[in-house]
Backbone as ProteinMPNN parsed JSONL, in Angstrom:
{"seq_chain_A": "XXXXXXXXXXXXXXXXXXXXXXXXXXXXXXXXXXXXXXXXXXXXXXXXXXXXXXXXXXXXXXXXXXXXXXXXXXXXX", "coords_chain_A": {"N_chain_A": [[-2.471, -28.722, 0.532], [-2.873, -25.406, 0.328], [-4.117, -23.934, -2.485], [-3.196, -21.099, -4.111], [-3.714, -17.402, -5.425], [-2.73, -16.707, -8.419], [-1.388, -13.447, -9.391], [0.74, -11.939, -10.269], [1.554, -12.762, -13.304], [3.898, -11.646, -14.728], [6.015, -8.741, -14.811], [6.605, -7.359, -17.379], [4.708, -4.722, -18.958], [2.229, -3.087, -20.812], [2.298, -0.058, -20.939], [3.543, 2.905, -19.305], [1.768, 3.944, -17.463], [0.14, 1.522, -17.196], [2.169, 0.027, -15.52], [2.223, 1.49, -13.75], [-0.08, 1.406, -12.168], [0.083, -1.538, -11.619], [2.212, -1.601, -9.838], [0.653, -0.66, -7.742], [-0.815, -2.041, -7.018], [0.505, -4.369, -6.524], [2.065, -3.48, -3.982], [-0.517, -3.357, -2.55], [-1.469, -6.032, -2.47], [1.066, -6.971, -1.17], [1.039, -5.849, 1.54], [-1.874, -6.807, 2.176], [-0.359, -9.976, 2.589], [1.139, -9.416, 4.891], [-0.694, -8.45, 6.505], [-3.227, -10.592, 6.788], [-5.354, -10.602, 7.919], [-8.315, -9.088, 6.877], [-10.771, -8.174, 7.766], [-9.391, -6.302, 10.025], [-7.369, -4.959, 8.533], [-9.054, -2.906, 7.378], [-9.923, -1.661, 9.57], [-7.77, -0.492, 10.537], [-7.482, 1.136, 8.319], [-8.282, 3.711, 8.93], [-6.516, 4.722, 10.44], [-4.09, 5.295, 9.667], [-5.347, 6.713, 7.362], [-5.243, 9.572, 7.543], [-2.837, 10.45, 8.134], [-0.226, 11.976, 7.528], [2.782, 11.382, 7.187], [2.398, 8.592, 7.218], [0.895, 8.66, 4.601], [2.604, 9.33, 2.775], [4.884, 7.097, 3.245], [4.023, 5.188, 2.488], [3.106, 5.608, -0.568], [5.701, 5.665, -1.238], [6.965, 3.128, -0.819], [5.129, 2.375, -3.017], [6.135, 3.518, -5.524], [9.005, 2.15, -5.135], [8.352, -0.142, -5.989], [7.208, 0.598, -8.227], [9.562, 1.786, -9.418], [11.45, -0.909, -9.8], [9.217, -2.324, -11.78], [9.364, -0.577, -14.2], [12.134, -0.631, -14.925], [12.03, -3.628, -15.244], [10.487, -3.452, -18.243], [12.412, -1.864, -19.673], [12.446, 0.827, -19.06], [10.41, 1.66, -20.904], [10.96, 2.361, -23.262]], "CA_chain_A": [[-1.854, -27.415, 0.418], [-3.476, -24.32, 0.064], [-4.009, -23.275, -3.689], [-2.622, -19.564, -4.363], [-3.82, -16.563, -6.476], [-1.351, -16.093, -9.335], [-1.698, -11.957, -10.088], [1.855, -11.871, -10.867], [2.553, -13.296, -13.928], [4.844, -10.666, -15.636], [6.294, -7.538, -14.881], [6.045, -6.724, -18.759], [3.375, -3.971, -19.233], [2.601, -2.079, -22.639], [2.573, 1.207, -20.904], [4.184, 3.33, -17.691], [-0.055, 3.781, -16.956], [-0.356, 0.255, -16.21], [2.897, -0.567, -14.783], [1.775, 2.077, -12.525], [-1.495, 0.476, -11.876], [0.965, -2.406, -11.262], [3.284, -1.402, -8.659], [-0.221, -0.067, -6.853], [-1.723, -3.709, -6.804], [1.644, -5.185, -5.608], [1.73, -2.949, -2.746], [-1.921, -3.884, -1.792], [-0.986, -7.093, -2.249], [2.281, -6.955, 0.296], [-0.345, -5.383, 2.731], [-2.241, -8.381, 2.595], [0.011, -10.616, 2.975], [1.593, -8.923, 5.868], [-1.559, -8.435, 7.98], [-3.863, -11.469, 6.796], [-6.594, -10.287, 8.332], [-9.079, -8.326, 6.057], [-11.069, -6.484, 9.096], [-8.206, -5.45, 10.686], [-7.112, -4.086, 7.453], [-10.273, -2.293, 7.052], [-9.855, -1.052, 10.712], [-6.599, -0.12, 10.821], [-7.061, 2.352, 7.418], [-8.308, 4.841, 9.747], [-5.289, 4.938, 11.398], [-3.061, 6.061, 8.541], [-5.601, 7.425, 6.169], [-5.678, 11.249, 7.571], [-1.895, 10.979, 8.602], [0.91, 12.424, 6.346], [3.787, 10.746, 7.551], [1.845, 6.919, 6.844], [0.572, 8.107, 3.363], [4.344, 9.62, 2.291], [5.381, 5.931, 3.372], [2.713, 4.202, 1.278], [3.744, 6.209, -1.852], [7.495, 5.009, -1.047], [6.227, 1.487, -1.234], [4.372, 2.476, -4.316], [7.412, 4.397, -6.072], [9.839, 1.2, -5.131], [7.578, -0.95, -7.071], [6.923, 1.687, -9.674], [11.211, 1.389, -9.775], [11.181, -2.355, -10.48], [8.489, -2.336, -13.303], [10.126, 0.053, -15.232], [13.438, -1.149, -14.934], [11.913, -4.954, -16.306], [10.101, -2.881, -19.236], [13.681, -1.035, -20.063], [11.592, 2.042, -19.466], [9.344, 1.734, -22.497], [11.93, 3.022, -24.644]], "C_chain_A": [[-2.857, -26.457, -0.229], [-3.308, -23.706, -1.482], [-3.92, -21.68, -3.832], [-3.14, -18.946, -5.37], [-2.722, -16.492, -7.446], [-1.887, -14.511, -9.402], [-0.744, -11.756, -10.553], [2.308, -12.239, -11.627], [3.934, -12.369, -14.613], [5.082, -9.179, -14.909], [6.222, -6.309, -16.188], [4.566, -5.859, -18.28], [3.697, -2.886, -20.22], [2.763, -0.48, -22.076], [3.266, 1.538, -19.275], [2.634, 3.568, -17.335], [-0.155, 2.753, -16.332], [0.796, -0.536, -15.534], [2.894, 0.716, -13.917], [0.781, 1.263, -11.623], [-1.037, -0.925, -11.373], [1.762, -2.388, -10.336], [2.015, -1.125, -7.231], [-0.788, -1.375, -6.411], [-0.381, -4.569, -6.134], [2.01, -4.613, -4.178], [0.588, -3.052, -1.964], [-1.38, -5.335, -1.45], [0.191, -7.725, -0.79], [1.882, -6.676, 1.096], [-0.825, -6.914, 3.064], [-1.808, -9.535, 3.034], [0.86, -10.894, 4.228], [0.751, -9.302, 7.211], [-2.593, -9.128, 6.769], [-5.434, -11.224, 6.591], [-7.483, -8.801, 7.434], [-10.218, -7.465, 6.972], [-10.305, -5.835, 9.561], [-7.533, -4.804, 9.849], [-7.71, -2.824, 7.321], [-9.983, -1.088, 8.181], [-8.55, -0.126, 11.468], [-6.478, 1.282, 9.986], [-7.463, 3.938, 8.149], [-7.263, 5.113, 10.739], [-4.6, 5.903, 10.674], [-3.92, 7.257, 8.146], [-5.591, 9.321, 6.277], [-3.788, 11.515, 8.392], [-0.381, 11.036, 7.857], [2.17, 11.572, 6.155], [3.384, 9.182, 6.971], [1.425, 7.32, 5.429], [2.189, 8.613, 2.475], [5.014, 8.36, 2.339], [4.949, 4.841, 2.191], [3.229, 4.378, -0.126], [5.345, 5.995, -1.572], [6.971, 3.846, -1.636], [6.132, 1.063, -3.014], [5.608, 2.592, -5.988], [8.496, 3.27, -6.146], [9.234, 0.102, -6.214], [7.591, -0.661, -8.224], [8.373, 1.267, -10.62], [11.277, 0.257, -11.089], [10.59, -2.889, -11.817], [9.4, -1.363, -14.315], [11.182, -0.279, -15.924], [13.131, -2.719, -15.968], [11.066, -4.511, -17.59], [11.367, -1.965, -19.883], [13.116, 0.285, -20.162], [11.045, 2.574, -20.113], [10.073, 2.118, -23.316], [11.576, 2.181, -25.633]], "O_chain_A": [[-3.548, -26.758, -1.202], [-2.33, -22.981, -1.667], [-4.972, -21.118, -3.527], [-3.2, -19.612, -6.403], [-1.654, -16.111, -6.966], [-3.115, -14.482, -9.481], [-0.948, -11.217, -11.641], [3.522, -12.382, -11.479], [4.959, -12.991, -14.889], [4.085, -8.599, -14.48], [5.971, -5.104, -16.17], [3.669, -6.231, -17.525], [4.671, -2.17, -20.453], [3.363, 0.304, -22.81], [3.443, 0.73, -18.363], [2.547, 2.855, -16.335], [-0.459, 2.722, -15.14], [0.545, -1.625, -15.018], [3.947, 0.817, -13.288], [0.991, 0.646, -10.579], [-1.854, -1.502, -10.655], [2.066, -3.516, -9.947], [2.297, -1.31, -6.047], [-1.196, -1.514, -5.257], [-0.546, -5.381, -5.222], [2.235, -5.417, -3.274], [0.655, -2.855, -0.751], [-0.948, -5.685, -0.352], [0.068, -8.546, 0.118], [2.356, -7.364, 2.001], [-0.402, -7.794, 3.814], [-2.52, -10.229, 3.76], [1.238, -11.995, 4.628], [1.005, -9.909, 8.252], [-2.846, -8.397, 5.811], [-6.281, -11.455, 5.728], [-7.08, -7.643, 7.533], [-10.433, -6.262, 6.822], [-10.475, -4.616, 9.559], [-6.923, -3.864, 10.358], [-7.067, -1.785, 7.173], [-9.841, 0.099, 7.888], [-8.459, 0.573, 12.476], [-5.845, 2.265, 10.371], [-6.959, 5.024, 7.863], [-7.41, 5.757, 11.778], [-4.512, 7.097, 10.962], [-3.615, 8.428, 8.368], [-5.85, 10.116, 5.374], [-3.518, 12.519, 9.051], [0.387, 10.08, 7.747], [2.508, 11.134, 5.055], [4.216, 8.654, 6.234], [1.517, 6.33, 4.703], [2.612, 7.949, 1.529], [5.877, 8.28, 1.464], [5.468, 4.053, 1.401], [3.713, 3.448, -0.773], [5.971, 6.774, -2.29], [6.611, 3.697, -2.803], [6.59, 0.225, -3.791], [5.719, 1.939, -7.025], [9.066, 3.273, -7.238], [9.872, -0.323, -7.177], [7.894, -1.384, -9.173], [8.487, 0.776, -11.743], [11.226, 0.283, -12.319], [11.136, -3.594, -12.666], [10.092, -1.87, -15.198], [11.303, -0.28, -17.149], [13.704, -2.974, -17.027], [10.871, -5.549, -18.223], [10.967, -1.259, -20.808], [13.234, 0.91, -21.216], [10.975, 3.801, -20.166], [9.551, 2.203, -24.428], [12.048, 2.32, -26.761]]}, "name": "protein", "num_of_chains": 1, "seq": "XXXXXXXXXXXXXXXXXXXXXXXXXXXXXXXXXXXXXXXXXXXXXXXXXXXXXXXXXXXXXXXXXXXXXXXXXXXXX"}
């Protein structure tokens, strides 16, 4: 069996900065694991990268994640 990256241990993070920086790496992440392939990744970002509609989606993604962290940090309060 294939040994796995951990990057995920915790949702904890000391600030909303890096559970930003956190929701942005879990969305790369879900990318990757989606489409596999790391050229076709590469090759594909010119698809999106100059089109409004695909980066408004991306930042959804981002923002749902963003959600999540916060929510398991009780919103730094």
């Amino acid at each position: 069996m294939e040994a796995k990256e951990i990057y995920l241990e915790t949702l904890i993070s000391p600030t909303p900065q890096e559970g930003r920086e956190l929701s942005i790496k879990l969305a790369r992440k879900s990318i990757a694991a989606i489409q596999t392939d790391g050229e076709i990744r590469k090759k594909l970002r010119s698809d999106y990268a100059g089109e409004t509609v695909q980066l408004i989606a991306s930042s959804q993604v981002i923002a749902t994640e963003f959600q999540t962290i916060a929510m398991a940090n009780n919103f730094w309060k």
